[in-house]
VEXRO-618887 format. One record per residue (C-alpha): x, y, z; residue number from 1. Coordinates in Angstrom, 3 decimals, padded with zeros to 6 digits. Layout:
<atoms>
<atom u="X" v="Y" w="Z" i="NUM"/>
...
</atoms>
This chain:
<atoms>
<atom u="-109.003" v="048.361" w="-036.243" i="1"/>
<atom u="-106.813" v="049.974" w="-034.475" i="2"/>
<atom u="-103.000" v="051.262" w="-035.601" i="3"/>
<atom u="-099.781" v="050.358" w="-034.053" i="4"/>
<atom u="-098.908" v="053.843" w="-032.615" i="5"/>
<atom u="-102.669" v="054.357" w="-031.047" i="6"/>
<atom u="-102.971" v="050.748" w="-029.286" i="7"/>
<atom u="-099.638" v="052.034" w="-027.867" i="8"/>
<atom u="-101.105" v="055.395" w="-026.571" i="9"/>
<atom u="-104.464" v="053.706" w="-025.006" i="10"/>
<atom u="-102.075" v="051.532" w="-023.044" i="11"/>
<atom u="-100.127" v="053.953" w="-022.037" i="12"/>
<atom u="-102.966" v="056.457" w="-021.204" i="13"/>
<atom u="-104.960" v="053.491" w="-019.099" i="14"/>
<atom u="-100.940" v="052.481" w="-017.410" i="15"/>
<atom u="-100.540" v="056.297" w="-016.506" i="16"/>
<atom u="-104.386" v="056.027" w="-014.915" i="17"/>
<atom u="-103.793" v="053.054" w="-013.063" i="18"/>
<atom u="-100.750" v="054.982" w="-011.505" i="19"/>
<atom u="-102.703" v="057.975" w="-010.761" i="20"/>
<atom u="-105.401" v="055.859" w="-009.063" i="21"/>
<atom u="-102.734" v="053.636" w="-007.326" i="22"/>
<atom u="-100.669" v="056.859" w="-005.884" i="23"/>
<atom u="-104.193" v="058.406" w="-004.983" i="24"/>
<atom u="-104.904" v="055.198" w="-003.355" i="25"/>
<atom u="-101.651" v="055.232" w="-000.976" i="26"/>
<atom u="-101.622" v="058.825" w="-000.394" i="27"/>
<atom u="-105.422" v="058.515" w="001.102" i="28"/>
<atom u="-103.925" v="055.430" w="002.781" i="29"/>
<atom u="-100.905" v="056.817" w="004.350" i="30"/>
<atom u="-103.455" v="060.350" w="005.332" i="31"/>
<atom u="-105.613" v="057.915" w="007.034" i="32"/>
<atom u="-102.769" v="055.672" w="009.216" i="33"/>
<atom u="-101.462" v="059.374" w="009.991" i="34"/>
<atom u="-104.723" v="060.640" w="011.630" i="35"/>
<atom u="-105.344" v="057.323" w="013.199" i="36"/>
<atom u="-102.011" v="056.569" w="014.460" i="37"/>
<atom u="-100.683" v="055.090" w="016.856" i="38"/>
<atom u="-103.597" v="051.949" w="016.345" i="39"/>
<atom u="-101.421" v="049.298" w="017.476" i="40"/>
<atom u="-098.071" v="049.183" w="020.383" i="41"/>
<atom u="-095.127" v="051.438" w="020.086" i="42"/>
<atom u="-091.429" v="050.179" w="020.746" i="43"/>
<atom u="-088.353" v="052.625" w="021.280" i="44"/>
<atom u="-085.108" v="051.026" w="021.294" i="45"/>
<atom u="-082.758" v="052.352" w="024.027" i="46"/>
<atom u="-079.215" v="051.676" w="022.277" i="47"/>
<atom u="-077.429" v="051.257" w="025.429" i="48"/>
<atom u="-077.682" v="048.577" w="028.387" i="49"/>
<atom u="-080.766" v="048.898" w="031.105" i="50"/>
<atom u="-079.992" v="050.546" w="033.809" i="51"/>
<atom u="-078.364" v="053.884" w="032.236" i="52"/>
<atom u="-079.390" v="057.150" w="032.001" i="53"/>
<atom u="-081.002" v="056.995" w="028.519" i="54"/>
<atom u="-082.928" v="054.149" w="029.478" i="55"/>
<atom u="-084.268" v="055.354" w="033.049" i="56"/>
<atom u="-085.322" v="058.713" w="031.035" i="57"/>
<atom u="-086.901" v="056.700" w="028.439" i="58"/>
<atom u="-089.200" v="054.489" w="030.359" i="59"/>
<atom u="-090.669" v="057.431" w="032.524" i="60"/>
<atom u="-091.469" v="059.187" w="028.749" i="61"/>
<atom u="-093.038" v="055.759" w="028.186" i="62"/>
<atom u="-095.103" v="055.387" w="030.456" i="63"/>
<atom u="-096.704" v="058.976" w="029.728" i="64"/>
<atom u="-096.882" v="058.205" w="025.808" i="65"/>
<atom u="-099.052" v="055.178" w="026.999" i="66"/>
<atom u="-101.282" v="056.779" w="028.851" i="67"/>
<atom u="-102.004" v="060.158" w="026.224" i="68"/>
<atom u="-101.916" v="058.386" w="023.252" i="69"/>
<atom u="-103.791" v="055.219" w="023.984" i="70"/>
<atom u="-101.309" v="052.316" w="023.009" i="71"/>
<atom u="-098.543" v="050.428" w="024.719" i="72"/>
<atom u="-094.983" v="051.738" w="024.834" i="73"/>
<atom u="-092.377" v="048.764" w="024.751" i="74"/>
<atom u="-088.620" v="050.024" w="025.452" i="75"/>
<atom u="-086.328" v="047.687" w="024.319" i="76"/>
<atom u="-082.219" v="047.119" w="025.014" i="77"/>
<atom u="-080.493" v="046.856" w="022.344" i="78"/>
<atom u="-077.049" v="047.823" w="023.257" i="79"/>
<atom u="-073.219" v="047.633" w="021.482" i="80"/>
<atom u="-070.692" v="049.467" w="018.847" i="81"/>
<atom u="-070.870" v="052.995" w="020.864" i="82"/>
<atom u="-075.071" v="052.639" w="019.943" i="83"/>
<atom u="-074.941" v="051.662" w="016.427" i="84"/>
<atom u="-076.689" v="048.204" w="016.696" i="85"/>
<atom u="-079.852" v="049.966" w="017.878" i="86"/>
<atom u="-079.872" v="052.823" w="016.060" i="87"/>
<atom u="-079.548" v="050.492" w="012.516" i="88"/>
<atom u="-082.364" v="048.772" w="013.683" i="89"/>
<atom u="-084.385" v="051.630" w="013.832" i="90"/>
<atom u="-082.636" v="053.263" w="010.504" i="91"/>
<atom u="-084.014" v="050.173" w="008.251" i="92"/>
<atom u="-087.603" v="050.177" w="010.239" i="93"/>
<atom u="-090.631" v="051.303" w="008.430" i="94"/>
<atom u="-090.823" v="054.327" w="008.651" i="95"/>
<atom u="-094.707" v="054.269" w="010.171" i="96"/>
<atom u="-093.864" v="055.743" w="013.711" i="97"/>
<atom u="-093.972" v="052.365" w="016.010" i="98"/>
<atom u="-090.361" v="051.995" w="016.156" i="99"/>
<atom u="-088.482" v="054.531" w="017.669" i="100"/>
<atom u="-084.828" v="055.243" w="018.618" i="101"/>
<atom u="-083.825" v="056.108" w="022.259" i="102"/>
<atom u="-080.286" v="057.551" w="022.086" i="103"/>
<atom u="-077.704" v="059.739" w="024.201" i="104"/>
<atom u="-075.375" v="061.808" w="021.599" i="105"/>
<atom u="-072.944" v="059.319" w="019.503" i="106"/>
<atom u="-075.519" v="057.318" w="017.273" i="107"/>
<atom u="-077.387" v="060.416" w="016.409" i="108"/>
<atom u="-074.102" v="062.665" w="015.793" i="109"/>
<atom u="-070.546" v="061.587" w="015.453" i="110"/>
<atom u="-070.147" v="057.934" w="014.967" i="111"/>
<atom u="-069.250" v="057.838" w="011.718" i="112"/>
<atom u="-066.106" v="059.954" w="012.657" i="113"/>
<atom u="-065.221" v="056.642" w="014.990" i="114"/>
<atom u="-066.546" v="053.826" w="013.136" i="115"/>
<atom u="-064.480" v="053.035" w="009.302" i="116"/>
<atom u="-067.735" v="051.036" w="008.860" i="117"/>
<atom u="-071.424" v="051.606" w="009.706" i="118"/>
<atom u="-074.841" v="050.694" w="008.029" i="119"/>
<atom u="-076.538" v="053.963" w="008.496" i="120"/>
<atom u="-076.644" v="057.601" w="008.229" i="121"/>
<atom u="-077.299" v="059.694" w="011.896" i="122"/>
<atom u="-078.070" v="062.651" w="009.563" i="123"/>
<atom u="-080.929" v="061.056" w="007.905" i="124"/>
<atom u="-083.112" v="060.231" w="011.099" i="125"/>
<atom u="-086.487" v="062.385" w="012.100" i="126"/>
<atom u="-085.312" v="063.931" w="015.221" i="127"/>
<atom u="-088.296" v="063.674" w="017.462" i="128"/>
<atom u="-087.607" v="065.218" w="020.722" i="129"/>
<atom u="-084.713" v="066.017" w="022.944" i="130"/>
<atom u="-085.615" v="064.522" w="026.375" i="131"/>
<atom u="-083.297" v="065.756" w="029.023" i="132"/>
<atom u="-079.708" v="067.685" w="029.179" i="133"/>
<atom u="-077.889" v="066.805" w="032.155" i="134"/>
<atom u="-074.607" v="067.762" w="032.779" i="135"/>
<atom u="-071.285" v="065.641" w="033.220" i="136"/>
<atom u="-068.698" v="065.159" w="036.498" i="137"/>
<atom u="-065.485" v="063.683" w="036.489" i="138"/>
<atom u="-065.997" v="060.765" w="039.542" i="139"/>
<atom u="-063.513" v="058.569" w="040.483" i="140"/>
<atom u="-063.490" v="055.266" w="042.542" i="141"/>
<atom u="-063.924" v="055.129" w="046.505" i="142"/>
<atom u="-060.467" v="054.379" w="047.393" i="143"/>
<atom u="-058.484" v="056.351" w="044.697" i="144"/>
<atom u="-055.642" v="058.200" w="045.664" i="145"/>
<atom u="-056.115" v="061.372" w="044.717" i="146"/>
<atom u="-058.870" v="063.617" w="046.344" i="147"/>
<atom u="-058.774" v="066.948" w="044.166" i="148"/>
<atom u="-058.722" v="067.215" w="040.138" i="149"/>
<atom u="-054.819" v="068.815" w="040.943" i="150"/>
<atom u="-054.070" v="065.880" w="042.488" i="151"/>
<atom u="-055.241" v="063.150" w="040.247" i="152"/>
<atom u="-053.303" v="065.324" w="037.374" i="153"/>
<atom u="-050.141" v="065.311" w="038.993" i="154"/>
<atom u="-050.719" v="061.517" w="039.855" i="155"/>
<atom u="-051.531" v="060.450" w="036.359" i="156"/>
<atom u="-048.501" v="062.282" w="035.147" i="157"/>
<atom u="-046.405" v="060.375" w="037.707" i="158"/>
<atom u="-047.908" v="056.992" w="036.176" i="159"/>
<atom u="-048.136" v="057.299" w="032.896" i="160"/>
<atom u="-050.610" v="054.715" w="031.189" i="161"/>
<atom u="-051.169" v="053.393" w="034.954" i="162"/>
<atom u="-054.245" v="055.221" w="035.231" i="163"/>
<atom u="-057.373" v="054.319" w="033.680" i="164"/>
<atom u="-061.018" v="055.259" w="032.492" i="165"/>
<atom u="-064.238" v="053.882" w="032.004" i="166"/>
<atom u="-066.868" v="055.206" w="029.339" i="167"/>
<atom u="-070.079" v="053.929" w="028.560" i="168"/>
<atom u="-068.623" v="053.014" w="024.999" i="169"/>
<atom u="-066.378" v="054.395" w="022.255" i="170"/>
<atom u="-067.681" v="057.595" w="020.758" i="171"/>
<atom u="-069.865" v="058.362" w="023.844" i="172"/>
<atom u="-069.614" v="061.575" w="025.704" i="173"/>
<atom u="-067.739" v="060.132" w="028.729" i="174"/>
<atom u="-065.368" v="058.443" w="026.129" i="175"/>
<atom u="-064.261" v="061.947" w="024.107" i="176"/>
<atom u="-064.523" v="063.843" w="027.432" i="177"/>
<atom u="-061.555" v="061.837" w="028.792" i="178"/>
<atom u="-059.871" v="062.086" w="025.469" i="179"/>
<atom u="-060.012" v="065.625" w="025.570" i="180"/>
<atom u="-059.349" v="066.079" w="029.265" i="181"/>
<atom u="-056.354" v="063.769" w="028.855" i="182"/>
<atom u="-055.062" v="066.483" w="025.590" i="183"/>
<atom u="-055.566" v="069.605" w="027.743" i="184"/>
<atom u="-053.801" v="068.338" w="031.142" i="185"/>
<atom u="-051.204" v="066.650" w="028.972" i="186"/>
<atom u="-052.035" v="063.354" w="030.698" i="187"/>
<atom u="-051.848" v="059.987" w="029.455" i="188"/>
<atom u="-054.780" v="057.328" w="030.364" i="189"/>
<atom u="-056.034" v="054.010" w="029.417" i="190"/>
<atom u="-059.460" v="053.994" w="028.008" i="191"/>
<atom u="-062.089" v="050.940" w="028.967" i="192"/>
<atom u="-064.849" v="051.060" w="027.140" i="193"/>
<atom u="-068.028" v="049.525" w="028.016" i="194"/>
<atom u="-071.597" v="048.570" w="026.730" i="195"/>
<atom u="-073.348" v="050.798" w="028.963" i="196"/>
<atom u="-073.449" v="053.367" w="032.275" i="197"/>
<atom u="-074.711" v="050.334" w="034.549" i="198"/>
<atom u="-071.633" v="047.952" w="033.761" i="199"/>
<atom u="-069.520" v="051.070" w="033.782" i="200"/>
<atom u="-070.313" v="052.189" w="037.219" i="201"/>
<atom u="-070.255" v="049.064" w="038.717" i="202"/>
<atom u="-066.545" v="048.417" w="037.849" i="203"/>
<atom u="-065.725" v="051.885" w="038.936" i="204"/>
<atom u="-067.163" v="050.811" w="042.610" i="205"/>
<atom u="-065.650" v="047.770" w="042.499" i="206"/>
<atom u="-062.498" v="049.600" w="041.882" i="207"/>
<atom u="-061.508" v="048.087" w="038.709" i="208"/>
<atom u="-061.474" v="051.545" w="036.930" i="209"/>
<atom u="-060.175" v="054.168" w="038.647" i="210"/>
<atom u="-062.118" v="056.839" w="036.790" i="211"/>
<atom u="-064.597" v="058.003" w="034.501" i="212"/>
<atom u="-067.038" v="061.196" w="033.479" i="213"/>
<atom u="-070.636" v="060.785" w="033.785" i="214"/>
<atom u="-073.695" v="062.379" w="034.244" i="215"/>
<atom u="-074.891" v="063.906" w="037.403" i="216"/>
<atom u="-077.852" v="061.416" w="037.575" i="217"/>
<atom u="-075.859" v="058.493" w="037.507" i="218"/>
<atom u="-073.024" v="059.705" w="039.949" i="219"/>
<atom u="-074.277" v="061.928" w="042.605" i="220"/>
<atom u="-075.917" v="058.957" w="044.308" i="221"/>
<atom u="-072.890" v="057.488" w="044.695" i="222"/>
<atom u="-070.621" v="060.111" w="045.717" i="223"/>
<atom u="-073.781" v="060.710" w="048.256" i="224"/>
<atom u="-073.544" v="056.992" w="049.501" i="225"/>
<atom u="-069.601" v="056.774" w="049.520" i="226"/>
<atom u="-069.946" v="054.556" w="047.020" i="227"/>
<atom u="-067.627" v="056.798" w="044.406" i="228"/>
<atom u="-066.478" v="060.516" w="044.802" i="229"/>
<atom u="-066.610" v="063.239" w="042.494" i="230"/>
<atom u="-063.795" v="065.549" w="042.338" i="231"/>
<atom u="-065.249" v="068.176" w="039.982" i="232"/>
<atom u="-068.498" v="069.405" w="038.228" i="233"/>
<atom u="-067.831" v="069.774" w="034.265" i="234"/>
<atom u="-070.313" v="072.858" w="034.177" i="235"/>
<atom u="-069.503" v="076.806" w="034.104" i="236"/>
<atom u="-070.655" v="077.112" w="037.223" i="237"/>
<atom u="-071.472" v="074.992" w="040.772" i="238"/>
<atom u="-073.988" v="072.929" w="040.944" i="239"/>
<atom u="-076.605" v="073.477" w="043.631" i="240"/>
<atom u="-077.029" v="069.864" w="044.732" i="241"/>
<atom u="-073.312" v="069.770" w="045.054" i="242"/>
<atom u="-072.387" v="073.377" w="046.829" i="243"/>
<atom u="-068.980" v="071.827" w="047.640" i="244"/>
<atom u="-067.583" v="070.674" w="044.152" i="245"/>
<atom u="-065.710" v="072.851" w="042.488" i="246"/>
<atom u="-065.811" v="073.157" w="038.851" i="247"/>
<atom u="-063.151" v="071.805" w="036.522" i="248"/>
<atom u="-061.939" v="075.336" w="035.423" i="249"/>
<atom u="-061.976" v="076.058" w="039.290" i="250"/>
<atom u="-059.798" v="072.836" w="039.494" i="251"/>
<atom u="-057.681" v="074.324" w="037.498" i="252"/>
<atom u="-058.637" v="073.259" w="033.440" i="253"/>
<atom u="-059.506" v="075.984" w="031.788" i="254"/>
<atom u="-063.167" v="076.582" w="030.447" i="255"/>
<atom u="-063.393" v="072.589" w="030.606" i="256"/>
<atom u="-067.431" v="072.124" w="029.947" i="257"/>
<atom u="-069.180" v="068.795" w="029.262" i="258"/>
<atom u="-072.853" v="067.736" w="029.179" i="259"/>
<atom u="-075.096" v="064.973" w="027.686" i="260"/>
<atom u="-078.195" v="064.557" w="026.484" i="261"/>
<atom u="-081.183" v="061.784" w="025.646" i="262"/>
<atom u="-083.033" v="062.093" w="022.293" i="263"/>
<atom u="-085.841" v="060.478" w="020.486" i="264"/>
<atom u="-085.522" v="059.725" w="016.994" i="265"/>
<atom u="-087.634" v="058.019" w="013.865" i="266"/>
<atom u="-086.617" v="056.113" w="010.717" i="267"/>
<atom u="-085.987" v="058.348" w="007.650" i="268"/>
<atom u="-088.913" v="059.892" w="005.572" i="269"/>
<atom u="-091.203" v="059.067" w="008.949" i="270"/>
<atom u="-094.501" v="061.270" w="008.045" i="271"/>
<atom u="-094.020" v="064.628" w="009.339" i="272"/>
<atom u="-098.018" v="064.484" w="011.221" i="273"/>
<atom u="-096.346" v="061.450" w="013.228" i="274"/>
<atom u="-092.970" v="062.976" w="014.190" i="275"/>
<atom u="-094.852" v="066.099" w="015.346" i="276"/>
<atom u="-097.685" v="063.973" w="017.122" i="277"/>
<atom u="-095.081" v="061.866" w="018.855" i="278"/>
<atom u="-093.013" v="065.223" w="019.709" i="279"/>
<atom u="-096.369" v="066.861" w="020.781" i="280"/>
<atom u="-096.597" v="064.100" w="023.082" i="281"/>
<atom u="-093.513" v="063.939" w="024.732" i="282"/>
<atom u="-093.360" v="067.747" w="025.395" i="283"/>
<atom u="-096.535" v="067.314" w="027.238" i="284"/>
<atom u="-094.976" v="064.175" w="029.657" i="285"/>
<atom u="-091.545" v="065.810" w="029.833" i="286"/>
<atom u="-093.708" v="069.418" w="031.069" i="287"/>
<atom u="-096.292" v="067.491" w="033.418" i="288"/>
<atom u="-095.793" v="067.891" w="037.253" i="289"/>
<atom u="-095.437" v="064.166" w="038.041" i="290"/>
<atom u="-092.587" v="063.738" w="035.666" i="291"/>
<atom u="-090.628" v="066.673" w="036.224" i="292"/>
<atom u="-090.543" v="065.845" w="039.824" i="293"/>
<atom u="-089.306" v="062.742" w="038.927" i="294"/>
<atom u="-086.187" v="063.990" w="036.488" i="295"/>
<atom u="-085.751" v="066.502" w="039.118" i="296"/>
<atom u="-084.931" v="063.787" w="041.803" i="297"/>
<atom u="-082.794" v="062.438" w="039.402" i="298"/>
<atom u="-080.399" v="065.417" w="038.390" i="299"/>
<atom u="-081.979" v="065.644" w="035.323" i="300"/>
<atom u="-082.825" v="068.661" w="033.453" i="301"/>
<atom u="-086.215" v="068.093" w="031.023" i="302"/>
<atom u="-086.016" v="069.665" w="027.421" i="303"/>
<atom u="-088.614" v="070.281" w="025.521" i="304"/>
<atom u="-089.678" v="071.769" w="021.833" i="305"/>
<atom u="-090.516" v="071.273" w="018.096" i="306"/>
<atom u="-088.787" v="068.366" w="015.650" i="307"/>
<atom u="-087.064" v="071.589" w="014.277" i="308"/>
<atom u="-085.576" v="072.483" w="017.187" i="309"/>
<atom u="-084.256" v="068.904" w="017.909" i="310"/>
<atom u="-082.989" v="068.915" w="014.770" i="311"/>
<atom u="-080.909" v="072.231" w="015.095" i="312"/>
<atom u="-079.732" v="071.011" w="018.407" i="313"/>
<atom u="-078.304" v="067.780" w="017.239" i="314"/>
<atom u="-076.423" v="069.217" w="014.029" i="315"/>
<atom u="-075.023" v="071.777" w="017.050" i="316"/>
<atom u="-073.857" v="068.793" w="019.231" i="317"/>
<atom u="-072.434" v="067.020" w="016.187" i="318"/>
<atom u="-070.212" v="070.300" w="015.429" i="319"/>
<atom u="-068.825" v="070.579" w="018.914" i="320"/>
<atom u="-068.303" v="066.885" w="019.300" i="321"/>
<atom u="-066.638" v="066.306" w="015.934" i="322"/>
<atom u="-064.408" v="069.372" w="016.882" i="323"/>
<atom u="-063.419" v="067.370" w="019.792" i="324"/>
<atom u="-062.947" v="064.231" w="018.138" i="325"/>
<atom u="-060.451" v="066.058" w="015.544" i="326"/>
<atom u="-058.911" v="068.314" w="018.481" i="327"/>
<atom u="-058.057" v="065.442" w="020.862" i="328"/>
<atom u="-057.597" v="062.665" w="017.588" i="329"/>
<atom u="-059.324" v="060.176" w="018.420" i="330"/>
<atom u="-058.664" v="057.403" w="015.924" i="331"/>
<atom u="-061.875" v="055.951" w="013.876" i="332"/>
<atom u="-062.434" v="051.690" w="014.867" i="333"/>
</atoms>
């Protein structure tokens, strides 16, 4: 018969075993889904409105995922709170590689500087892949008074809190690019957020907004149709497509530079094999000749490398943009 203390140790010895076998069990599991993934569709959540330029960059990488790796590629819209409602969506996924995160810069950096309340943590996604830099303008509406960057200074400064700006939502880079233009030229101008670069835009044609700084994609279309005009290029030098824009520090404010970017991003503690097979992937559609051509009509400058480096980039963006947000004070919502 057996004692107290040994009928203890057998269950505890055939307990630990059944652990062993069970963690053996998931571990062969979890190898297996990685080698055989994707088996069933993939959806990215854009976190901004259709029609912007995340979302026009991530449906061309769609439709190349779909055709090298075999399995649909649904892009959803799930857009609000400056990009947080689709990124927490994606942040309390499973973290099994068919829900991804489409984002331009605030969810994945410095939201929680702007937001006193949010349900996730941009430092603990799987940076994927950067898809495209692209760099920013400052574009005004059609009938604005002003026609030079000088100009629509010394005009703001006239009108105090008469002049206004659109951005595609608080914390996004058209948002603290205003903020910080409006600290540096000591001007003073109303901020009107939006869900989006579509709804933005068309309120800046319509000439509800007078102003706002977006991406070269999205404006140079419409400063080419007359639909909107862009007074400067936020870049260190000129732009070819735009041989007549000056620059901003041309204009006359200093070493101004702005840019954006579009990123791709997984749920925390996504299997390594999967981030790099996804990133794999989209190197190879961002590099083809189809899609370049295509980015390349719009403005739009392809990236490309390793998780790693999409990681290192991001924590670099999330330094100079939290500088900004503390350097022009931009209060927290």
């Amino acid at each position: 018969m057996l004692g107290h203390h040994e009928f203890g140790s057998n269950i505890m010895r055939r307990f630990l075993a059944f652990i062993s076998a069970a963690t053996l069990f998931a571990s062969s599991a979890s190898a297996e889904n990685t080698s055989s993934y994707p088996s069933r569709p993939i959806r990215i959540i854009v976190c901004m409105s259709a029609g912007g330029g995340v979302d026009t960059v991530t449906r061309i990488v769609a439709n190349g995922l779909q055709q090298r790796l075999g399995q649909a590629v649904i892009v959803e819209n799930r857009a609000g709170a400056g990009g947080n409602i689709g990124a927490e969506v994606v942040f309390t996924a499973d973290p099994d590689g068919y829900l991804l995160l489409a984002a331009p810069p605030p969810p994945l950096t410095i939201n929680p500087l702007l937001y006193k309340t949010m349900n996730f943590d941009p430092a603990q996604f799987e940076a994927v892949a950067v898809m495209t830099t692209i760099a920013n303008v400052l574009l005004v509406r059609p009938d604005f008074p002003a026609r030079t960057t000088q100009e629509l200074i010394s005009y703001a400064k006239a009108n105090p809190g008469r002049v206004n700006y659109a951005s595609q939502g608080i914390g996004t880079t058209s948002h603290l690019t205003a903020a910080l233009f409006e600290k540096v030229t000591g001007t003073k101008l109303v901020h009107v957020p939006y869900k989006g670069t579509a709804p933005a835009l068309n309120d800046l044609i319509a000439s509800h907004v007078d102003m706002i700084f977006m991406e070269l994609s999205s404006a140079i279309k419409l400063h080419q149709a007359g639909n909107a005009r862009i007074l400067a290029v936020a870049t260190a030098k000129r732009i070819p497509d735009l041989p007549e824009i000056p620059t901003l520090d041309e204009a006359g404010v200093t070493g101004f530079e702005s840019g954006t970017w579009n990123a791709i991003a997984a749920p925390p503690k996504t299997p390594p094999a999967i981030v790099a097979k996804l990133s794999k992937a989209i190197d190879d559609v961002l590099k083809s000749p189809d899609v370049q051509d295509k980015l390349n009509k719009l403005a739009l400058h392809a990236a490309s490398g390793t998780p790693a480096e999409a990681k290192s980039f991001i924590s670099k963006e999330t330094k100079v943009w939290g500088d900004v947000i503390k350097e022009a004070q931009v209060p927290a919502h």
